[in-house]
N, C-alpha and C positions, 0 to 999 in steps of 0.2 A: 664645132662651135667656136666662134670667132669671140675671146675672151680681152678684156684690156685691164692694162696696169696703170691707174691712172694716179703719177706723181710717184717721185721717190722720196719725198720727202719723209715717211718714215725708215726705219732701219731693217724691217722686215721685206718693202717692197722688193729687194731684191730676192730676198730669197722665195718670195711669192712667185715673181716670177719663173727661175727657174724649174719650181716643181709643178708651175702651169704648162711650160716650157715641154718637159720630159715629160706631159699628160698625153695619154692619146686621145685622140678626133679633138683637140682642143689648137686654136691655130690662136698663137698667143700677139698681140700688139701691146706696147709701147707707148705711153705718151709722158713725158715730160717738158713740158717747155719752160717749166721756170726752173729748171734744173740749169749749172752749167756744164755745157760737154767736156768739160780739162777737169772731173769729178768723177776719178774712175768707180763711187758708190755710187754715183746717179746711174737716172733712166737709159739716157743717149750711149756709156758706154757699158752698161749692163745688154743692151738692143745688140750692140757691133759683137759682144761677147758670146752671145745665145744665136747670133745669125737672123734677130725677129726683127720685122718691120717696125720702123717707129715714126709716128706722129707727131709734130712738130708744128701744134697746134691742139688746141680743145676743140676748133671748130673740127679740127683736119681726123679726129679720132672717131667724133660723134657722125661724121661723114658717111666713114666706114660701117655701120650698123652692128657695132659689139651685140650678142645676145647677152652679157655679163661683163659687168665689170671689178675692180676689185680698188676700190678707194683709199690710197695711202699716202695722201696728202697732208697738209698742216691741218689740225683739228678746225680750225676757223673758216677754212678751206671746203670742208667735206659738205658742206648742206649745199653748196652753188653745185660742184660736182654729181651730186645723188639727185638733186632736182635735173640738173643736163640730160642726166642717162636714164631718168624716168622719162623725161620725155620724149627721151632716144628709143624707147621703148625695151632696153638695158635692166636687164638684172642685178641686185646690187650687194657684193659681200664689203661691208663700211670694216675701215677700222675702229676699235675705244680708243679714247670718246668720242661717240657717234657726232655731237657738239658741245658746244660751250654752256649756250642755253638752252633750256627749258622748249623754247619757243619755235628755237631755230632745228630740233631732233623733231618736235612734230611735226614742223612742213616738213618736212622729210618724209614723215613717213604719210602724211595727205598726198605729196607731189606721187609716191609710190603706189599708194592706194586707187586714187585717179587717174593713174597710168597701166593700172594691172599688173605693175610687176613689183617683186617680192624682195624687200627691203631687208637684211640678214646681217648680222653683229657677228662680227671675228669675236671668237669665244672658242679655241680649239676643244678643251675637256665636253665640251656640251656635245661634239658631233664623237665623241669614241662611242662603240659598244662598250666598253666597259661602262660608262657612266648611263647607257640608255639602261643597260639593265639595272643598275643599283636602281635608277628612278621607276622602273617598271617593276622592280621588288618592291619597292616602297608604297607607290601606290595602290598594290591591292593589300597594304595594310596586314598581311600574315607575317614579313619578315622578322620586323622590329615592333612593330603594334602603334600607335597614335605615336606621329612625330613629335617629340616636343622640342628639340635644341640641337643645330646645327653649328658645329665650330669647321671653319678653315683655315686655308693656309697657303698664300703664295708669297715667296721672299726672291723675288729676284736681285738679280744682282745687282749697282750703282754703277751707271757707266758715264753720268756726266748729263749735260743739258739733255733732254729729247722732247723736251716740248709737247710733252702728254700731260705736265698736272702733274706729275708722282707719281707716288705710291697711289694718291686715290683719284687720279685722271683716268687711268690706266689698268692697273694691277689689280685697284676692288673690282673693276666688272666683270672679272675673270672667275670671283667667286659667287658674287650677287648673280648673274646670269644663272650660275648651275641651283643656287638657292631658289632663283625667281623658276625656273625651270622642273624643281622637284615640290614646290608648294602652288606648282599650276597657275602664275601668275597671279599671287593674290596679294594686293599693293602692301607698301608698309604702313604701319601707324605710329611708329616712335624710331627715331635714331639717335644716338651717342656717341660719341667718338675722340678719338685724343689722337691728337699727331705730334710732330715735329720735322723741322727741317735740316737736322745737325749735320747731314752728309753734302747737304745741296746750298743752304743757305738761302733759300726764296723759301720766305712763308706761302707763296702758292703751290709751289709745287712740294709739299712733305714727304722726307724718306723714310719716315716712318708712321702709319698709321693702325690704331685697334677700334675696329666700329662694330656697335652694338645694336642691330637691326631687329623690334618688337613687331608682330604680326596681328591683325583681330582673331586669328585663330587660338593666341596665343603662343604662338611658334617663336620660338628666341633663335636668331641667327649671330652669331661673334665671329669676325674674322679678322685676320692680322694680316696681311697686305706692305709689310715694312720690306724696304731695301736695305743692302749691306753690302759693305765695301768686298766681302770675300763670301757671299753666299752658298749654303751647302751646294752641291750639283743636283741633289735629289728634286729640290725647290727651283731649279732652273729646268728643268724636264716638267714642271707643269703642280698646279696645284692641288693638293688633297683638302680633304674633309669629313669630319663624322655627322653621324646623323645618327642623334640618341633617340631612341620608342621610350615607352613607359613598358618594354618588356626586354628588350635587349637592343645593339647599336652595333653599326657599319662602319666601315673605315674604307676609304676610300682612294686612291692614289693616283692620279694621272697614268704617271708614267713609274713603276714601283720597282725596286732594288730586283735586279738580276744576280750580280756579281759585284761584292764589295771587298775591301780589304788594302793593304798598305802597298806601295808604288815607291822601290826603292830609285827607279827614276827621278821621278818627283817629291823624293822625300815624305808623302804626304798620302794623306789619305785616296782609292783608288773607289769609285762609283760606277755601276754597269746597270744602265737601265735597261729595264722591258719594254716589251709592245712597241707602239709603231710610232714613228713620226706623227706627234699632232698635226700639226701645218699639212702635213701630205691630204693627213686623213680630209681635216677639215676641208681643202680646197676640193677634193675629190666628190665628197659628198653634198658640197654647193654644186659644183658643176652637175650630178646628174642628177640634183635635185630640180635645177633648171629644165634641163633637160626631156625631166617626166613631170615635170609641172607639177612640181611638191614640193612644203617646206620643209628644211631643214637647218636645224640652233636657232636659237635665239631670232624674233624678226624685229619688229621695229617698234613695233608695241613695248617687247621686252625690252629694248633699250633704252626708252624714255624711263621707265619705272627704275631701271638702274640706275639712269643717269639725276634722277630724283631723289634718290637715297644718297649718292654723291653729295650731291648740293647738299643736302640736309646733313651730311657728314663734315664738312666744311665749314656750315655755319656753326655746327654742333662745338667744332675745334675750337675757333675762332672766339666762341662765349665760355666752353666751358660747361655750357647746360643742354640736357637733350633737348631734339626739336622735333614736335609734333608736324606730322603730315596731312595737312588735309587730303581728303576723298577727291582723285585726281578728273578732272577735266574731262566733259567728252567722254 
């Protein structure tokens, strides 16, 4: 399957690439053209480094007939590109945030829908077995007994401008996805949230944010989503979560302590995780979800309703006061 990487302009495109790269029956292309080539993190010498054909041009990629592509371009970016490769006839794994607006994530996912092909949100925790089973326990309701309150938790690290938004451009949809994914898509009705931006200094994009997501089932979601300048390592391997019953509650971990203890190297504390490469898993189980004409994580439906709860997290900041959601569109 002829897969492409379209744009480096995030910080992951590269490493997307290479473990499409080291995929088998996956024949990987390359497109960056607003990249510049004397930018050994871009596209063009990430291409010369892996040996992979590169595209030097959007006409010159969508030429080629990618069955997949993997969108990691500027968020503002991403809605011209997923419309391109739907019409390319292009499968589509988008990075968060899928868009900016509201408006501009639905034609996304209409451009996908009246192209046939299947619109999917980078969300790694959502494609492990570990977390299909926790939601597979939970849904036949014996584990824990009636959901009532979901807390999470991703703190990555502050590494400087990235042009995602933040902590909650970015970092909330990595819990709201597994949320939206374990309460079966069922919209929100209230948000609250408190941020700040002390690490970054744009009140748009805040380093720190705690959002408080109400459901009509009654379902309480809290997540904390804050960056820090020296983040534990355990919260860099991916985010965890509880999920409380009204009879007992789950913990849940991405990627959970193997081997821990002090690193006289490093002076400092020493962290050994489990289990497998997210990103591996994730792009693996896109590809041969393609492949046998299935979905898999989050698709594009789910990502509007995240990116919803965003927004309403943002205004939520911004006033002070929670913001009711209306009954979404369509």
């Amino acid at each position: 399957m002829k897969v492409a990487v379209l744009s480096f302009a995030h910080e992951r495109a590269a490493t997307y690439a290479r473990l499409l790269n080291d995929m088998p029956g996956v024949d990987l292309v390359i497109a960056d053209p607003d990249g510049s080539p004397d930018d050994p993190a871009r596209g063009h010498a990430v291409a010369r480094q892996l040996d992979a054909p590169y595209a030097g041009s959007w006409d010159e990629v969508f030429a080629l007939r990618p069955g997949a592509v993997v969108v990691t371009s500027e968020t503002d970016r991403r809605r011209e590109l997923v419309e391109r490769a739907a019409a390319a006839g292009a499968h589509v794994l988008c990075e968060q945030p899928m868009a900016v607006e509201e408006a501009d994530a639905r034609a996304m996912v209409r451009a996908c829908e009246d192209a046939g092909v299947r619109l999917t949100l980078v969300s790694p925790a959502c494609f492990g077995p570990a977390f299909t089973a926790v939601r597979e326990g939970l849904a036949d309701g014996t584990a824990i007994g009636r959901l009532t309150t979901l807390h999470g938790a991703y703190n990555s690290p502050a590494t400087g401008e990235r042009g995602d938004g933040g902590a909650l451009g970015a970092d909330a949809a990595f819990l709201l996805d597994m949320v939206d994914a374990v309460l079966g898509g069922e919209p929100a009705e209230q948000v609250y949230a408190q941020a700040n931006s002390l690490l970054g200094n744009d009140p748009d994009a805040p380093s720190a944010a705690l959002v408080t997501v109400r459901y009509p089932s009654g379902t309480v979601a809290s997540i904390d989503c804050s960056r820090s300048v020296a983040a534990h390592p355990s919260a860099v391997d991916g985010p965890t979560m509880s999920f409380i019953g009204d009879r007992a509650s789950v913990e849940f971990h991405a990627r959970p302590r193997l081997l821990g203890g002090f690193d006289a190297a490093t002076a400092g504390e020493r962290w050994e995780a489990g289990g497998s490469d997210l990103y591996a898993v994730m792009l693996g189980e896109f590809v041969a979800a393609v492949g046998e004409g299935r979905g898999a994580g989050p698709d594009g439906a789910a990502g509007v309703r995240t990116l919803r709860i965003v927004q309403a997290a943002r205004a939520s900041a911004r006033t002070g006061r929670p913001v009711d959601l209306a009954a979404p569109a369509g």
